[in-house]
SEDOMAR-917801 format. One record per residue: residue in one letter; y, x, z of N, C-alpha, C in turn. Coordinates in steps of 0.1 Angstrom, whole numbers, padded with zeros to 4 digits, always signed. Atoms other than C-alpha are relative to their C-alpha. Layout:
BEGIN
AYXZYXZYXZ;...
This chain:
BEGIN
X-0014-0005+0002-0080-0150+0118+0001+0007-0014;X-0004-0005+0012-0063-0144+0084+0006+0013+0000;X-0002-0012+0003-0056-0105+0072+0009+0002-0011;X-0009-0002+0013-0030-0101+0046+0004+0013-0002;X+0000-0013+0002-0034-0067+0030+0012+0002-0011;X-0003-0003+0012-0012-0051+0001-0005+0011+0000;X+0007-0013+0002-0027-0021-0017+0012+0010-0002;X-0011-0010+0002-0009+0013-0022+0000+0004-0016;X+0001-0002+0013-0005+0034-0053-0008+0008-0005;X+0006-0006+0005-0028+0044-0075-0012-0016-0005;X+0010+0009+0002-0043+0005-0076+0007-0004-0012;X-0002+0005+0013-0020-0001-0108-0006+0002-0013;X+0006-0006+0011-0036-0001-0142+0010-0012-0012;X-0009+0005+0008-0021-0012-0177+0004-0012-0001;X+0001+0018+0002-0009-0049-0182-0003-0005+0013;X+0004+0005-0014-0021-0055-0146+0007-0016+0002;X-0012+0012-0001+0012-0081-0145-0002-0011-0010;X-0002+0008+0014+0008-0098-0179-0005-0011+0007;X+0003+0007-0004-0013-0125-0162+0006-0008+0010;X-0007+0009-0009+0006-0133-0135+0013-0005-0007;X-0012+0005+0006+0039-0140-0157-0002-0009-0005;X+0005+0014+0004+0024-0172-0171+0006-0012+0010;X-0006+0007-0008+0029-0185-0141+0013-0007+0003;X-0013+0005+0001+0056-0211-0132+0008+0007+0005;X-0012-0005-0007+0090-0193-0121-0005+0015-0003;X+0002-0017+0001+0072-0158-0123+0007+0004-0010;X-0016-0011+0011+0097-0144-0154+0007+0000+0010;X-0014+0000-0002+0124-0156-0137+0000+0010+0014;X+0004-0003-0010+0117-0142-0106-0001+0021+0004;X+0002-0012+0001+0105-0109-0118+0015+0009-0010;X-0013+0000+0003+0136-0110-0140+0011+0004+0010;X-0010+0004-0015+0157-0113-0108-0001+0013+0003;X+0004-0014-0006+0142-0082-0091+0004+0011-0009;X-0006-0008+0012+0144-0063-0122+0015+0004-0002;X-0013+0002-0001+0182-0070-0121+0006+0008+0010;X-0004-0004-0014+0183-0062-0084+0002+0015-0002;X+0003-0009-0004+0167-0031-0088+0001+0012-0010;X+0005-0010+0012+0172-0014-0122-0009+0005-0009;X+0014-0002+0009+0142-0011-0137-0005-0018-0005;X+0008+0010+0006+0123-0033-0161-0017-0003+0005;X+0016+0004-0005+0094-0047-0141-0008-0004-0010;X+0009+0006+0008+0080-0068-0165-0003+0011-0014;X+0010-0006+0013+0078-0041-0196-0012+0008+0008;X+0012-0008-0008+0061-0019-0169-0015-0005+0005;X+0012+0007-0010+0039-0043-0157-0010-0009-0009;X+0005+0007+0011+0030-0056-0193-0008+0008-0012;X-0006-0013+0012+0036-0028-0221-0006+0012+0002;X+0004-0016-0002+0037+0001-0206-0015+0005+0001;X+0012-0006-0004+0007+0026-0206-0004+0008+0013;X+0009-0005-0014-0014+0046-0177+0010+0010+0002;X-0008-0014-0002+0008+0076-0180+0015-0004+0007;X-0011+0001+0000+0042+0058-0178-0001-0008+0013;X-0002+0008-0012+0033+0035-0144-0008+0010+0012;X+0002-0011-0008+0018+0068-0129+0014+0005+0006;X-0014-0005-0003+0053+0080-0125+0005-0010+0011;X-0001+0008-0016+0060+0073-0088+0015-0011-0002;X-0012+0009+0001+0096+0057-0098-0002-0014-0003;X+0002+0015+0010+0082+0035-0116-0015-0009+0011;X+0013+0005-0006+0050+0027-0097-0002-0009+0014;X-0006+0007-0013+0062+0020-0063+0009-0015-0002;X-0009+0011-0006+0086-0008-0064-0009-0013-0016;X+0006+0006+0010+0064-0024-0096-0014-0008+0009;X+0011+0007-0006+0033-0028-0071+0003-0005+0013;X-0003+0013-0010+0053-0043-0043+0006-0010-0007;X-0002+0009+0004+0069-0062-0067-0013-0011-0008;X+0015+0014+0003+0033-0080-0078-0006+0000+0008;X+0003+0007-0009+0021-0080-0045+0009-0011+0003;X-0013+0013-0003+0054-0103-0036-0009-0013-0009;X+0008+0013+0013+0042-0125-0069-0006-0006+0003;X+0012+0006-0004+0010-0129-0060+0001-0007+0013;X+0002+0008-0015+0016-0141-0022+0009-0010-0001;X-0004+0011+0007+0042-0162-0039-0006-0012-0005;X+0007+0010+0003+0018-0179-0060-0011-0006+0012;X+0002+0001-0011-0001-0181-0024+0009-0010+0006;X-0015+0004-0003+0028-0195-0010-0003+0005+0020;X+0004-0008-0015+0019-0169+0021+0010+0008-0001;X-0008-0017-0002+0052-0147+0014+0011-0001+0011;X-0011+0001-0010+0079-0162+0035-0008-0003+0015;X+0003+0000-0015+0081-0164+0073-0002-0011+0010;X+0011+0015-0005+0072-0200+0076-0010-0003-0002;X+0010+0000-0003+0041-0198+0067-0005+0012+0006;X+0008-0011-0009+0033-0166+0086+0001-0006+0014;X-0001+0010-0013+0048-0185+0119-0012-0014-0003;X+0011+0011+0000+0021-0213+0107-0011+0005+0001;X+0013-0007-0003-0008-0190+0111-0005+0005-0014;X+0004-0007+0014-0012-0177+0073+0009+0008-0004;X+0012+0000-0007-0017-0155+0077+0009+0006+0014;X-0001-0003-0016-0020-0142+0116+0001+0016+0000;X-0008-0017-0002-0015-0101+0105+0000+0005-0013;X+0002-0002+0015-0003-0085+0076-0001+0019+0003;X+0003-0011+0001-0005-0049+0067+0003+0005-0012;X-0001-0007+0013-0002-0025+0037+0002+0017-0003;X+0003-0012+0000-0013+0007+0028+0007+0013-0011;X-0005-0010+0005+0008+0037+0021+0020-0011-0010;X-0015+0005+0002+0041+0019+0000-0002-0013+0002;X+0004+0014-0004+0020-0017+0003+0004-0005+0015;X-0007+0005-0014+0039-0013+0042+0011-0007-0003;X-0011+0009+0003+0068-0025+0023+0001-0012-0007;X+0004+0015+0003+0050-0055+0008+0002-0008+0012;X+0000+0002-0011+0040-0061+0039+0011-0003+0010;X-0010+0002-0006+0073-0059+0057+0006-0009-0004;X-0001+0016+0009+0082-0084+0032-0003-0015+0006;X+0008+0012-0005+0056-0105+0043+0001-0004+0015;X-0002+0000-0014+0064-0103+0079+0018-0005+0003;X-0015+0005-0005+0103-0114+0073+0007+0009+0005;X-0009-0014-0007+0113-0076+0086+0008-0002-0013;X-0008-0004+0007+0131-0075+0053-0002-0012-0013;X+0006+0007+0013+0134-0097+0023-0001+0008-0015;X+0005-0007+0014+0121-0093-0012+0011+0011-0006;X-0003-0006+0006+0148-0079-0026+0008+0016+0009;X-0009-0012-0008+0161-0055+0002-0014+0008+0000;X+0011-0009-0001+0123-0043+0001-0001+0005-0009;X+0000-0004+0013+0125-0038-0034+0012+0017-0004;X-0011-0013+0000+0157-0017-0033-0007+0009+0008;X-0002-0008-0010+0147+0000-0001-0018+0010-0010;X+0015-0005+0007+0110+0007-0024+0005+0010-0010;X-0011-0007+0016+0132+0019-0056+0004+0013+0004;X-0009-0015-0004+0149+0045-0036-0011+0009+0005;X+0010-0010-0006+0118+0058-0019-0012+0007-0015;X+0008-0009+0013+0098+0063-0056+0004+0008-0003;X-0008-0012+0009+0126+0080-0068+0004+0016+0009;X+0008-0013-0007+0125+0104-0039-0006+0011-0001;X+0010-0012-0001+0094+0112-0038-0004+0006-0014;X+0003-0007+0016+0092+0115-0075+0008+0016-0003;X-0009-0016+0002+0123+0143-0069-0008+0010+0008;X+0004-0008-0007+0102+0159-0044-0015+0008-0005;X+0014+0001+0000+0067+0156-0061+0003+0011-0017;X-0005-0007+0013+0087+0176-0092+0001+0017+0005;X-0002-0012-0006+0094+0203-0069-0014+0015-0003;X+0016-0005+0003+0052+0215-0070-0003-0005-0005;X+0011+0008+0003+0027+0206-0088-0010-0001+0012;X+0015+0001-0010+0006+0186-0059-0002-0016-0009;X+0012+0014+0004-0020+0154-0063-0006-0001+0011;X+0011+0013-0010-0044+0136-0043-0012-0006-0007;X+0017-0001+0004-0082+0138-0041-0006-0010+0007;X+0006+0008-0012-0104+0109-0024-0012+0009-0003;X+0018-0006-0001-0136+0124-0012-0006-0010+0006;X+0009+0010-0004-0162+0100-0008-0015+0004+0005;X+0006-0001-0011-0187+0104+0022+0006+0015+0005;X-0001-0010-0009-0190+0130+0045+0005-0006+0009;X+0001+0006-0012-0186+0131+0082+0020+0006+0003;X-0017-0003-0005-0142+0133+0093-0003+0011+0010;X+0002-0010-0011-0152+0157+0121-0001+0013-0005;X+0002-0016+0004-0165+0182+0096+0012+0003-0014;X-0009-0001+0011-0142+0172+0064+0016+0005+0002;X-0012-0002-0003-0108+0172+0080+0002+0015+0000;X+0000-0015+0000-0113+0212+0094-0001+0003-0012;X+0005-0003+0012-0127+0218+0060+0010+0005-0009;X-0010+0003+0004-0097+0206+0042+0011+0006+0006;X-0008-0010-0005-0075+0226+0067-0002+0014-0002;X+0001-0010+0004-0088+0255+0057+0005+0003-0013;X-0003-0005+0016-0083+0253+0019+0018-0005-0001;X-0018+0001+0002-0044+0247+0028+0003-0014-0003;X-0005+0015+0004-0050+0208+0022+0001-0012+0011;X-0003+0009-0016-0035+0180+0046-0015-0016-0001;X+0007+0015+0001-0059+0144+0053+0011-0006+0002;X-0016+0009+0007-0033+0122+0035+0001-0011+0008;X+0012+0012-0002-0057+0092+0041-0007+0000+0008;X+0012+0002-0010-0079+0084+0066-0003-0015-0001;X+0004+0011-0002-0091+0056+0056-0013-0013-0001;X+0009+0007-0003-0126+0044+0066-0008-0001-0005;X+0010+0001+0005-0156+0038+0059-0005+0010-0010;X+0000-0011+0007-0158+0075+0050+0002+0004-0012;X-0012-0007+0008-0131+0080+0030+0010+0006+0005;X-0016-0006-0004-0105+0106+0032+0009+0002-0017;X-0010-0006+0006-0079+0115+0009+0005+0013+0003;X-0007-0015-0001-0066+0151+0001+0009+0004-0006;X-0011-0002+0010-0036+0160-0008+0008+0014+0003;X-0004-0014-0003-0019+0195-0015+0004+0005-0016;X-0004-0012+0013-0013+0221-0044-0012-0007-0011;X+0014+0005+0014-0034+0215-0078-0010+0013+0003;X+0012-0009-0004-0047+0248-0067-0010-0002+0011;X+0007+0004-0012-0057+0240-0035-0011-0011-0005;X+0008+0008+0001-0073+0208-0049-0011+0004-0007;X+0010-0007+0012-0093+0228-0079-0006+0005+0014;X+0011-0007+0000-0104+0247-0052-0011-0007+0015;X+0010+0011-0006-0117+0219-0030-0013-0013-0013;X+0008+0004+0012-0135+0208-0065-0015+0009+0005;X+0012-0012+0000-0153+0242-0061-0006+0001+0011;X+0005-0005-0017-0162+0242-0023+0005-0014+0008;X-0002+0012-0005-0166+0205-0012-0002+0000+0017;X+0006+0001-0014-0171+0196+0025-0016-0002+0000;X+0016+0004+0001-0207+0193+0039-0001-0015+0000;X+0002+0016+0002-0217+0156+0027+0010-0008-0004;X-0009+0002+0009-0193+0152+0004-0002-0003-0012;X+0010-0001+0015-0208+0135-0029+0007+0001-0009;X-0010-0004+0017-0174+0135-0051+0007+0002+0006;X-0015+0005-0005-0141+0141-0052+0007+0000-0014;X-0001+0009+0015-0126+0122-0075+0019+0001+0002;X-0020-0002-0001-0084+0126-0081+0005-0010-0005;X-0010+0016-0002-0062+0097-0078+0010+0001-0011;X-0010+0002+0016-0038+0082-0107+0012+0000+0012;X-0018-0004-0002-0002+0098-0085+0001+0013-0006;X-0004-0013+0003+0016+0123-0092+0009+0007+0010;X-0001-0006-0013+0022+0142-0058-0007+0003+0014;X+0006+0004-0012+0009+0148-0024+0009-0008+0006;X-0006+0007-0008+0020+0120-0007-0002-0003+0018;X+0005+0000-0013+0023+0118+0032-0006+0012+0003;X-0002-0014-0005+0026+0154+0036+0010+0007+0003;X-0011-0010+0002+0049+0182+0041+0012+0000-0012;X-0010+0000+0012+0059+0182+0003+0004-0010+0000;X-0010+0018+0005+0074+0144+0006+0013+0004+0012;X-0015-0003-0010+0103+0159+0034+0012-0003-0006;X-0012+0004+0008+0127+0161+0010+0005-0016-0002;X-0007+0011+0004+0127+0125+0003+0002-0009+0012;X-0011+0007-0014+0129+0114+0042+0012-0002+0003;X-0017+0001+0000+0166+0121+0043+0002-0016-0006;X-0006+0009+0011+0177+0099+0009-0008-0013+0007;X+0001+0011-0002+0153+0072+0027+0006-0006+0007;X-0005+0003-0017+0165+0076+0060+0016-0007-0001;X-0013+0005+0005+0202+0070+0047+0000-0014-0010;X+0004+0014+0010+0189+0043+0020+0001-0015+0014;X+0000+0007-0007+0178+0024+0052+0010-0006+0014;X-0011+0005-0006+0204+0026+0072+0010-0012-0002;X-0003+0014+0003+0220-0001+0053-0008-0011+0004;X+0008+0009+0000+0198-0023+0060+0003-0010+0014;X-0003+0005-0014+0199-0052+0091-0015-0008+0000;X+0012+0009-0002+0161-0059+0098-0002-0009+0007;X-0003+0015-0007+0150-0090+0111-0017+0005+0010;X+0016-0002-0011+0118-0090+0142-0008-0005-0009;X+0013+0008+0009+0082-0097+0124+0000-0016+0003;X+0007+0013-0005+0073-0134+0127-0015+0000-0005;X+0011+0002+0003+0039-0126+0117-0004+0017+0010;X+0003-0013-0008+0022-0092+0138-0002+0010-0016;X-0001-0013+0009+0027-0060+0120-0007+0006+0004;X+0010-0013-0008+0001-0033+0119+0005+0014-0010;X-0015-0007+0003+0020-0001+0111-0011+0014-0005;X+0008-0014+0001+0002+0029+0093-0003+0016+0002;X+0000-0012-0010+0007+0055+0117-0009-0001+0011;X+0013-0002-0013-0016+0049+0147-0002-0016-0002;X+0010+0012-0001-0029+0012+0135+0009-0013+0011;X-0002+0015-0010-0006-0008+0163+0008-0011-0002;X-0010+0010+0002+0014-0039+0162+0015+0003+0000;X-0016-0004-0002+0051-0033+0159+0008-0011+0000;X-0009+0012-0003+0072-0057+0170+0015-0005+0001;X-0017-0001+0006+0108-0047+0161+0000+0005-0011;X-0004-0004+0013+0120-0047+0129+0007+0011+0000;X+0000-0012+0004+0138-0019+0133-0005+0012-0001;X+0012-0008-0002+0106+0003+0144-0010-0002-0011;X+0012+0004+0013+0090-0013+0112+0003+0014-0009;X-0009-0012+0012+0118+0005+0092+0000+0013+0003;X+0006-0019-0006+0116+0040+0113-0009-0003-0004;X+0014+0000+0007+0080+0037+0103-0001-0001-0015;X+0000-0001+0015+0087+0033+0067+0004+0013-0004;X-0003-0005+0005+0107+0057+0065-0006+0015+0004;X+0006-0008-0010+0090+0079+0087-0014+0005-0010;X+0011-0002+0004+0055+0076+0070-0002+0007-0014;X+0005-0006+0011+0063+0090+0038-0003+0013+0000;X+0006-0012+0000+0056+0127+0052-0008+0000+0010;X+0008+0001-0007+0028+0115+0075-0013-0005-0008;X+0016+0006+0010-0011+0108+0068+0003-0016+0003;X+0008+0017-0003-0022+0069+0067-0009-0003+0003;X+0010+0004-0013-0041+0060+0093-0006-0016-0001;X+0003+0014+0001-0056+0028+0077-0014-0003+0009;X+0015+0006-0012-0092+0033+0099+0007-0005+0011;X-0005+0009-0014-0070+0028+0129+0005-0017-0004;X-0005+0014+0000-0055-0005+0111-0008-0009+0000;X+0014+0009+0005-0091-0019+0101-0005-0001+0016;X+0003+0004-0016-0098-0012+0140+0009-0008+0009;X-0009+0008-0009-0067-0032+0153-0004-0014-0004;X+0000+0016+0009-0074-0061+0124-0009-0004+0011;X+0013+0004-0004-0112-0061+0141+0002-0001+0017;X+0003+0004-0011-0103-0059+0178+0014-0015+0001;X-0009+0012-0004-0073-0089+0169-0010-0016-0005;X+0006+0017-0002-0102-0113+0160-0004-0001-0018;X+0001+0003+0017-0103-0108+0116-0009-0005-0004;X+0014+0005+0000-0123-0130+0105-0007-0005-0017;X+0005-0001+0011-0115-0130+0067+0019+0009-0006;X-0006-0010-0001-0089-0107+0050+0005-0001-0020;X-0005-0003+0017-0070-0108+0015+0013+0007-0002;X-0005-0011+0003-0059-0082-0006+0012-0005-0010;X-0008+0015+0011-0027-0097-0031-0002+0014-0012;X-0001-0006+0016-0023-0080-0068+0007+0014+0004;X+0012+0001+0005-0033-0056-0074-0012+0002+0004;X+0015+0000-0009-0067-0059-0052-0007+0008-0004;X+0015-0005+0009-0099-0043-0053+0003+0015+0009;X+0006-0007+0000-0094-0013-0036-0002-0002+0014;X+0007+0005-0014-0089-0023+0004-0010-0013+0004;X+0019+0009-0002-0114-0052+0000-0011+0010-0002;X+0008-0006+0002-0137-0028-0012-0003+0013+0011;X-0003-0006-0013-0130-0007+0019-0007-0010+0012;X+0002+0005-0009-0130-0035+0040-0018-0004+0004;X+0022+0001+0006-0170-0045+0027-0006+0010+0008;X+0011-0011-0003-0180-0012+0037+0003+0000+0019;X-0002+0001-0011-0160-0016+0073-0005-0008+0012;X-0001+0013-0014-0155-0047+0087-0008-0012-0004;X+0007+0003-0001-0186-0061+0084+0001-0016+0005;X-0004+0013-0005-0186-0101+0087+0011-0006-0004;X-0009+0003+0007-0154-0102+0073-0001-0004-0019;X+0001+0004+0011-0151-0124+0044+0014+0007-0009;X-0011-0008+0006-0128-0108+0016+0005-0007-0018;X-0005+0002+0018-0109-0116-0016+0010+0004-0003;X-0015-0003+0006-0087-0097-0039+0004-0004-0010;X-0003+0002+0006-0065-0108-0057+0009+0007-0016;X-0002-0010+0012-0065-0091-0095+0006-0008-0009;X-0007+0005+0008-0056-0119-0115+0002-0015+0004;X+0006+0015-0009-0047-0158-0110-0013-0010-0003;X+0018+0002-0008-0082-0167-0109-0002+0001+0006;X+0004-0003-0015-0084-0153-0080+0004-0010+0013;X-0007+0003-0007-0060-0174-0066-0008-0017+0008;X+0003+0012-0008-0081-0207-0058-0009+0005+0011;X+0009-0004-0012-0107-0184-0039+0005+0005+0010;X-0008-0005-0012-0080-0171-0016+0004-0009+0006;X-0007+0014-0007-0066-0206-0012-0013-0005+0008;X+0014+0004-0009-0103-0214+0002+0000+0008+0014;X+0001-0011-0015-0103-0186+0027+0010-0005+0006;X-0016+0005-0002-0066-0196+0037-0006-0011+0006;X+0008+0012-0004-0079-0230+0044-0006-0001+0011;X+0011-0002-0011-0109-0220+0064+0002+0006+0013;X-0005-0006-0009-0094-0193+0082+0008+0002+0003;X-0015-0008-0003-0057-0191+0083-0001-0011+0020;X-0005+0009-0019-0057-0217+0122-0010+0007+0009;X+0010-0007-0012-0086-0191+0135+0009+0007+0006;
């Protein structure tokens, strides 16, 4: 059984896009969205530098707009081939739920796009308010890191597997989880956003979403949704969208998701543009699972192999 992941933010880096716009229809396309949504995807996703696609406004609706692309040039985005078994569950971590919901036919591209646009700009008003950030700590045991991290005033953003957490809170708070790591904790290394995300400090921009989405008229998944609040299938589109809008001041519970993929049968798992960091997750998880992300179109005949193999398991 096929896994269709999109990544969240902090997997963009400069030019990331340039490659995929070669592609047939991809201007026009990206053009389109662009139009939709107010923003220049393509200088962002071409041009711009590390500093300027950090900026949550910009970052969010840029990296659902090149996951879209990519499962386009797949031709895994619409809800006929998800009803054909490619794939059999999708997912997406942290704004990557709104790829995802994409991909599931809860919403189409460009209503996910808007509904994305409004949530960057948000959290960008909220993330202006303090200075917070977001730390991944890599190893250590969740039993002893979580308490840990509740002590120095900082929330687990992240929970996501294969002994990783995420931390997010004040810049002080973070400096002072620099200085006084958890026990078995080998780094902590700070993420390219600019806020805690999926905390307290993102409230402010629940409202503006909450209201954003109300326009909206979602459609039921035709492919199974795994929802990054407690990992389970959600099966009304309009519980997709409460959950979207919902999760921007809650942690991401992606170990619970990597545990639902694995008790629905996963048996190979692709990540769309920009890839690399939940395959790299998944490696360390879900063992036996075959994985491919997709970073640029090169990638794209080795995903069409997996697709092939495994999208009728």
């Amino acid at each position: 059984m096929l896994v269709l992941v999109a990544p969240g933010q902090g997997a963009q880096t400069p030019g990331f896009l340039t490659p995929w716009l070669e592609l047939p229809g991809a201007a026009d396309r990206i053009a389109a969205w662009s139009d939709a949504i107010g923003l220049d995807l393509a200088h962002y996703g071409t041009k711009a530098d590390a500093d300027e696609i950090r900026d949550t406004a910009v970052a969010q609706p840029l990296l659902v707009a090149a996951g879209l692309l990519s499962a386009a040039a797949l031709g895994t985005e619409t809800s006929a081939a998800a009803a054909a078994g490619a794939p059999g569950v999708v997912a997406g971590h942290s704004v990557g739920e709104f790829t995802a919901a994409a991909f599931a036919g809860v919403l189409d591209d460009t209503a996910a796009l808007r509904l994305v646009r409004t949530r960057g700009l948000a959290m960008a008003e909220a993330a202006a308010i303090t200075a917070t950030g977001m730390s991944a700590l890599l190893g250590g045991d969740p039993e002893v890191t979580v308490p840990h991290l509740e002590k120095l005033g900082l929330t687990a953003a992240n929970v996501n597997g294969a002994g990783q957490i995420v931390a997010a809170g004040t810049m002080e708070q973070l400096a002072a989880l620099e200085a006084d790591k958890p026990e078995g904790v080998r780094r902590v290394v700070a993420l390219k956003v600019a806020g805690a995300f999926h905390t307290h400090h993102m409230a402010p921009a629940v409202a503006k979403l909450e209201a954003a989405a109300k326009e909206l008229s979602p459609a039921a998944p035709t492919t199974r949704y795994v929802s990054n609040k407690d990992g389970q299938v959600v099966t009304d589109g309009a519980e997709v969208v409460a959950r979207l809008v919902g999760q921007v001041a809650n942690p991401v519970r992606w170990d619970l998701c990597m545990e639902t993929f694995q008790a629905l049968g996963a048996t190979a798992l692709i990540e769309v543009c920009p890839g690399g960091t939940l395959t790299g997750i998944a490696k360390r998880a879900l063992p036996g699972v075959s994985t491919v992300a997709l970073k640029t179109p090169d990638d794209l005949d080795a995903a069409r192999t997996l697709i092939a193999e495994h999208a009728a398991v």
